[in-house]
C-alpha positions, -999 to +999 in steps of 0.1 A: -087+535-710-078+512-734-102+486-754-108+462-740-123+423-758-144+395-741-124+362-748-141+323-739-114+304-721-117+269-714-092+257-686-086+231-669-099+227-639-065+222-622-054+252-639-083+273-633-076+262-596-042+273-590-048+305-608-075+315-582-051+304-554-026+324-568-049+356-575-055+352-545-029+354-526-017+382-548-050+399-541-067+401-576-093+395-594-089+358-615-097+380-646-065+405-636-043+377-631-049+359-661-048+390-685-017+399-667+000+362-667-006+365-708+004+402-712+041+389-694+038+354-722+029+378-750+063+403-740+088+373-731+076+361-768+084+390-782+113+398-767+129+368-779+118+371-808+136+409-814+163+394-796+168+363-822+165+383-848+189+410-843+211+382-832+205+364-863+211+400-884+181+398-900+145+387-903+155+358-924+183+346-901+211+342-931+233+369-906+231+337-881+243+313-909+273+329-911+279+312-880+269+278-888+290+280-921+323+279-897+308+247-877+332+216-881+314+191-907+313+165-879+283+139-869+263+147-841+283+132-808+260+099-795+245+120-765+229+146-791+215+119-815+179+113-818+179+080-829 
């Protein structure tokens, strides 16, 4: 088995509330459901993240500004302003 850590969470109660409906309904403990709902946040992060960076062809992302270097040197259009 693998080691395991005690960790204090503070949620809120409308959190805490539809994560014991929802272990629940899935038949598991609330302590189960939440390690599992953050093991899936902690492999979707990271998965991006590998996938970004190979995308970007490196860790520093100057394979990515290759791209950006061919934009058009054009203003933003007025929908994509943040003014």
């Amino acid at each position: 088995m693998k080691a395991k850590s005690k960790y204090p969470l503070l949620l809120p109660d409308s959190v805490k509330q539809a994560a014991q409906r929802l272990a629940k309904q899935d038949g598991v403990s609330l302590n189960q459901f939440i390690a599992v709902a953050v093991a899936e946040k902690v492999g979707a992060l990271e998965a991006a993240d590998a996938f970004f960076r190979k995308r970007a062809g490196n860790a520093t992302g100057k394979g990515l500004l290759r791209y950006l270097d061919r934009a058009a040197d054009e203003p933003p259009a007025p929908a994509d302003r943040l003014d």
